[in-house]
C-alpha positions as CSV (number, residue, x, y, z in Angstrom):
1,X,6.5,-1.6,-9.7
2,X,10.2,-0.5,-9.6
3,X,11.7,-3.0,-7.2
4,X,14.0,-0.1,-5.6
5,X,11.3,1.9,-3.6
6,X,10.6,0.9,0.1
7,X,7.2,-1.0,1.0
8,X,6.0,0.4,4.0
9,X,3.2,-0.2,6.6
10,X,1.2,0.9,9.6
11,X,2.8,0.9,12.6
12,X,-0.5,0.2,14.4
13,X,-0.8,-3.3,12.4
14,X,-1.8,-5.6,14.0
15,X,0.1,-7.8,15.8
16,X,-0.2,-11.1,13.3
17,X,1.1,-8.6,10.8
18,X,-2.4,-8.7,9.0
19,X,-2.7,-5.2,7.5
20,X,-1.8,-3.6,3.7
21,X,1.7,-2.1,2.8
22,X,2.0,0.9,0.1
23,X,4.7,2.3,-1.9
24,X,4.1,6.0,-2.7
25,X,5.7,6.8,-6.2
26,X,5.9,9.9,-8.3
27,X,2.3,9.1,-10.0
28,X,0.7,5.9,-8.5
29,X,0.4,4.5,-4.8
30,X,0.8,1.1,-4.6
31,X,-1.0,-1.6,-2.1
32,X,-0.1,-5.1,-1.6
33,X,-1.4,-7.8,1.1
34,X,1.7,-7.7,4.2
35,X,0.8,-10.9,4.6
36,X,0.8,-12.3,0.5
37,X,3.1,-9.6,-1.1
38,X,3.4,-12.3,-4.4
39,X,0.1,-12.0,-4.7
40,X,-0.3,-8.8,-6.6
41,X,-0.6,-5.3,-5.9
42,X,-3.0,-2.3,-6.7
43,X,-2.5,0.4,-8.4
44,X,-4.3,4.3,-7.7
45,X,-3.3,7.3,-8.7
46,X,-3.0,9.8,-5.7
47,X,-6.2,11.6,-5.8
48,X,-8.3,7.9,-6.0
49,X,-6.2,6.9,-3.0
50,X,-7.3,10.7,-1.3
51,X,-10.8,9.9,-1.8
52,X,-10.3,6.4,-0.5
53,X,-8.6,7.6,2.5
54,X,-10.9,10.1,3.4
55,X,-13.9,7.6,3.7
56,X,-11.9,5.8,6.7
């Protein structure tokens, strides 16, 4: 992932900070673990994160 684009998250996280953060790029949104960002990220392309969104 390009080092240069901003992580962002909810701002209804919860208060430990226990929530996902994403990076929206050009052709992927990315998800990593707020709490464990070195442990790896996932990788959708926007219309699998639409679907995924739209079952919440």
């Amino acid at each position: 992932m390009n080092e240069n684009l901003e992580w962002r998250k909810s701002t209804s996280s919860a208060p430990n900070n226990s929530c996902v953060e994403l990076v929206v790029g050009h052709e992927v949104v990315v998800v990593r673990d707020s709490k464990a960002p070195e442990s790896g990220e996932l990788s959708f392309s926007h219309e699998q994160f639409a679907a995924f969104r739209s079952t919440l």
